[in-house]
C-alpha positions in Angstrom: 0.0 0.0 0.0 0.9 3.6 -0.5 -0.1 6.5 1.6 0.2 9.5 0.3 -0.8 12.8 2.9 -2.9 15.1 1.3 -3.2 17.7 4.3 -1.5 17.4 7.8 -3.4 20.0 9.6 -5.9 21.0 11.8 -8.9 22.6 11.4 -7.5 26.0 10.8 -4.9 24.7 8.5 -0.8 26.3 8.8 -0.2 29.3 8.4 -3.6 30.3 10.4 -5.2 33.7 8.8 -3.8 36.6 10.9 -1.5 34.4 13.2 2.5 36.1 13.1 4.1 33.3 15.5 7.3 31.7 13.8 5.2 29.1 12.8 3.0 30.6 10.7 5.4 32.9 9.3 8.2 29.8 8.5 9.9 29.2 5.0 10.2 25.5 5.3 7.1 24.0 3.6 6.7 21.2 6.0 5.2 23.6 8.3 2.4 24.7 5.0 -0.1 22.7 6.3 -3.6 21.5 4.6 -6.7 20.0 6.2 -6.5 16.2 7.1 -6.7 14.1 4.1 -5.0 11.2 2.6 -4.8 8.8 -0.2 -4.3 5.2 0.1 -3.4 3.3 -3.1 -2.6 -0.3 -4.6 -1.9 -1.2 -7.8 -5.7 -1.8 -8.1 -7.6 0.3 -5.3 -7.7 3.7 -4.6 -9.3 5.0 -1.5 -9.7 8.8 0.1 -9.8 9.2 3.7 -11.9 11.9 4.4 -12.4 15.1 1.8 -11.8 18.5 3.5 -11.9 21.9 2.1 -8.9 22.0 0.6 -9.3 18.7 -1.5 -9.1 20.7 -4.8 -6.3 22.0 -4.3 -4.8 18.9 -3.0 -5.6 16.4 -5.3 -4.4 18.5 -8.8 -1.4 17.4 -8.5 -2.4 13.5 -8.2 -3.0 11.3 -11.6 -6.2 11.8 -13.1 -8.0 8.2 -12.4 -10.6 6.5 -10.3 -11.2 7.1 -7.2 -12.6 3.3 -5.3 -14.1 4.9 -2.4 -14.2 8.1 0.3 -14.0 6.9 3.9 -15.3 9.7 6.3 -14.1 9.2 9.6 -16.6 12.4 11.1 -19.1 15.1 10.7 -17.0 18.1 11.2 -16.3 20.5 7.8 -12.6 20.5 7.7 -13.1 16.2 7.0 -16.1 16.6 4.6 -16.2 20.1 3.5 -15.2 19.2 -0.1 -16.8 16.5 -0.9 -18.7 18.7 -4.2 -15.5 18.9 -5.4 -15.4 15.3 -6.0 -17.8 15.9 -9.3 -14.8 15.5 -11.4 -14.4 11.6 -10.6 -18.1 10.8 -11.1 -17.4 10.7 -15.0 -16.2 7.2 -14.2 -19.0 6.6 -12.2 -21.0 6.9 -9.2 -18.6 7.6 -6.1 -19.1 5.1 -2.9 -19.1 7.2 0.1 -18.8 5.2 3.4 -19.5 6.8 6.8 -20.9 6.1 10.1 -24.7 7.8 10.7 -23.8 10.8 12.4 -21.5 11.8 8.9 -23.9 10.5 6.8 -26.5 12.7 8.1 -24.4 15.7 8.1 -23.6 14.8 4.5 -26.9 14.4 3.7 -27.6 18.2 5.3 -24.0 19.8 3.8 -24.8 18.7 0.1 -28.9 18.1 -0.1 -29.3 18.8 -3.7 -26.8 15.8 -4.5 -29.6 13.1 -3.3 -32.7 14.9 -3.7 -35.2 13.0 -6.7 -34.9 15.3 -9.5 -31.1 16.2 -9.2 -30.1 19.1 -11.8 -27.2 18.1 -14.2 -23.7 18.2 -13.2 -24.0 17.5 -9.1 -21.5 14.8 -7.8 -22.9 11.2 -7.8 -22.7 9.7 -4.6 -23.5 6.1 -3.2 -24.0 6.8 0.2 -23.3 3.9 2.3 -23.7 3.8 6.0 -20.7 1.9 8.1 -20.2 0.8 12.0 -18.0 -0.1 14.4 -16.5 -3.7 13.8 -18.3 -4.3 10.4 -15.2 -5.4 8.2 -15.6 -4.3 4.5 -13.2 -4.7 1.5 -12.9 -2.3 -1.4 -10.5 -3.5 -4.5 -7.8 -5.6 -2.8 -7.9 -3.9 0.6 -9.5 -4.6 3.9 -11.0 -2.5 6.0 -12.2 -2.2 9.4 -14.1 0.6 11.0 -13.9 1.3 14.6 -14.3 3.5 17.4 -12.5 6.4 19.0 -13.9 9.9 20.8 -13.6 13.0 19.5 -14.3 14.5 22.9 -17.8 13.3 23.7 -18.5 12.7 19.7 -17.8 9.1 18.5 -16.2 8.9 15.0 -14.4 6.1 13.2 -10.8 4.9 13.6 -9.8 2.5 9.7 -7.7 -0.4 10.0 -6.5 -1.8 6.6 -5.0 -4.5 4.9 -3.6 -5.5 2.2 -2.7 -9.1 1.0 0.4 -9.0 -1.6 0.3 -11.3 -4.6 3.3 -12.7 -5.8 2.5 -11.4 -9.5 2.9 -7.7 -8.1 5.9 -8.4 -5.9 7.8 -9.9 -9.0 9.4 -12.6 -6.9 9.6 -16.1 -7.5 7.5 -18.4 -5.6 10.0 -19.8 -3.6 10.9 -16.6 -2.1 7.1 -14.9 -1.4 6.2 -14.5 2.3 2.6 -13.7 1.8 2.6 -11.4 5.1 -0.3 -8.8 5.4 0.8 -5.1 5.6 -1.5 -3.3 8.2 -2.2 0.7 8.5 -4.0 2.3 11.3 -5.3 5.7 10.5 -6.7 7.9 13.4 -7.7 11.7 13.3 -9.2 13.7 16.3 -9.1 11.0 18.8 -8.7 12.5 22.1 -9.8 9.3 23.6 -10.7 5.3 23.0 -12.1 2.3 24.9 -9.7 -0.1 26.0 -12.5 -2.5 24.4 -11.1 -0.6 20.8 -7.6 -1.0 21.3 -7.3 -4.2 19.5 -8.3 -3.1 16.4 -5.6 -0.4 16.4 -2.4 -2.7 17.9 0.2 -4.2 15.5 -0.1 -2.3 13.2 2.8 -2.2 10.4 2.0 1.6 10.4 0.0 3.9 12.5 -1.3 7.6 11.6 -2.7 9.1 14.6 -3.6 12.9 15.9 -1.2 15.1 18.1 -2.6 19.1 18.0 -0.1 20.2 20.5 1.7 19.9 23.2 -0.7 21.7 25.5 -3.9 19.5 26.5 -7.0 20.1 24.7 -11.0 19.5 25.5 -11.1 17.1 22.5 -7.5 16.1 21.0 -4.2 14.2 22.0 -1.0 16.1 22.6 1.8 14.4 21.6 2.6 13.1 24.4 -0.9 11.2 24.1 -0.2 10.3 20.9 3.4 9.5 21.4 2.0 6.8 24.7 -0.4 5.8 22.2 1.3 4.4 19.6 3.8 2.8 22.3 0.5 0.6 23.9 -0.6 0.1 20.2 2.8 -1.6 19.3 3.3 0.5 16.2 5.9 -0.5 14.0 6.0 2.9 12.7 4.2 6.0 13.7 3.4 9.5 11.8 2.0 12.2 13.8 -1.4 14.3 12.2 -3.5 17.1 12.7 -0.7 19.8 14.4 -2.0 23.4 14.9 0.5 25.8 14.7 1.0 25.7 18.3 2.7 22.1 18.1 5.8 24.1 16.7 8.4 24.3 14.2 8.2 20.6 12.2 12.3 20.4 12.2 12.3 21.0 16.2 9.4 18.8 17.0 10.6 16.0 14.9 14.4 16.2 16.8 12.2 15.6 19.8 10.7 12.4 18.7 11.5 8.8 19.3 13.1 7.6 16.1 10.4 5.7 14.9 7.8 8.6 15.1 7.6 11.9 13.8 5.4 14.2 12.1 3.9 13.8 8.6 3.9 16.7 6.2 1.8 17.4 3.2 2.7 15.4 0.1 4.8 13.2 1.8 4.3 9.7 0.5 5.1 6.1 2.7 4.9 2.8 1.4 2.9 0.2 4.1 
């Protein structure tokens, strides 16, 4: 699998409008900073995770082709805001949308005239398919599992998915294939989760998981949090999402960091 981030940043996005702190005002574009998104790719599948305001400008510089799927993990704007923006894709088809029922009724209040009866010409096509807690799926060649952290007091939906590689695509011979799984956890604006969820989020080959700041917050992980997190999860690998400006310079923060986590920047691309 391939993950490529989209957007890295909170709700406000980095720079914030009107904010002077070094931050905002740095050169080094690893501290430019979209809303949370991110593409997950095979060689067959292609899946969005979430589809913020920013997704325009995001996704022009990504190959022109199908998108599988859009996997919402909550009902807040700067994870769904651009999801008319999607209209592009539909001329290969109707788009699956998958979220839990709290997103899918916000979607269905954000963008009514896309699934009203007589639609006018030219709105996105969306299949709109409600998803829970625990209820595996699979889109393409990858595996997916939905489950839940807190967003403050507001459930929304942690993905863990997997891939199972085929010898044809690894271009070994069959003597040498080790048909092992590769597992990514992805996690945005958890501040909490159940020790009942925990499972679904430990040995992973790869986690993505919140940190806003270092300063606690009503409804997000520091990073600290996210840092003790991904240590009770087991992560092989760990990249840090959703900073506000107040998190710091990305070259400082990152020298802080164990060495196997550290914070993910916009168009940075990892293989699974």
């Amino acid at each position: 699998m391939k993950l490529t981030f989209l957007g890295t940043g909170t709700s406000c996005g980095v720079p914030t409008i009107g904010c002077r702190c070094e931050v905002c005002q740095s050169t080094d574009p690893h501290d430019k900073r979209l809303r949370c998104s991110a593409l997950l790719e095979t060689q067959q599948t292609r899946l969005l995770i979430d589809c913020g305001p920013d997704f325009r400008q995001q996704i022009m510089p990504q190959p022109f082709r199908k998108i599988d799927g859009i996997l919402i993990t909550h009902a807040h704007y700067d994870h769904m805001g651009g999801m008319d923006d999607i209209r592009p894709y539909c001329q290969f088809g109707e788009i699956n949308v998958y979220a839990d029922p709290i997103a899918r009724q916000g979607l269905l209040e954000m963008l009514p005239y896309c699934f009203a009866e007589h639609r006018y010409p030219g709105v996105p096509a969306i299949g709109l398919h409600e998803i829970h807690p625990h209820e595996p799926m699979t889109i393409g060649d990858i595996d997916i599992l939905p489950f839940q952290v807190m967003h403050g007091k507001l459930p929304i939906l942690g993905y863990r998915f997997t891939t199972h590689p085929q010898p044809s695509t690894l271009h070994l011979p069959p003597s040498t294939f080790n048909p092992q799984p590769s597992t990514l956890v992805y996690i945005t604006d958890m501040k909490t989760i159940d020790d009942a969820e925990v499972p679904y989020a430990e040995g992973a080959d790869t986690l993505v998981v919140n940190a806003l700041r270092q300063k606690p917050h009503h409804s997000h992980q520091t990073v600290d949090d996210a840092v003790r997190f991904a240590r009770r999860v087991h992560a092989r690998c760990t990249f840090l999402i959703h900073p506000s400006h107040d998190i710091g310079l990305h070259a400082v923060v990152n020298r802080t960091l164990p060495a196997d986590i550290q914070l993910a920047y916009d168009g940075q691309v990892i293989e699974v």
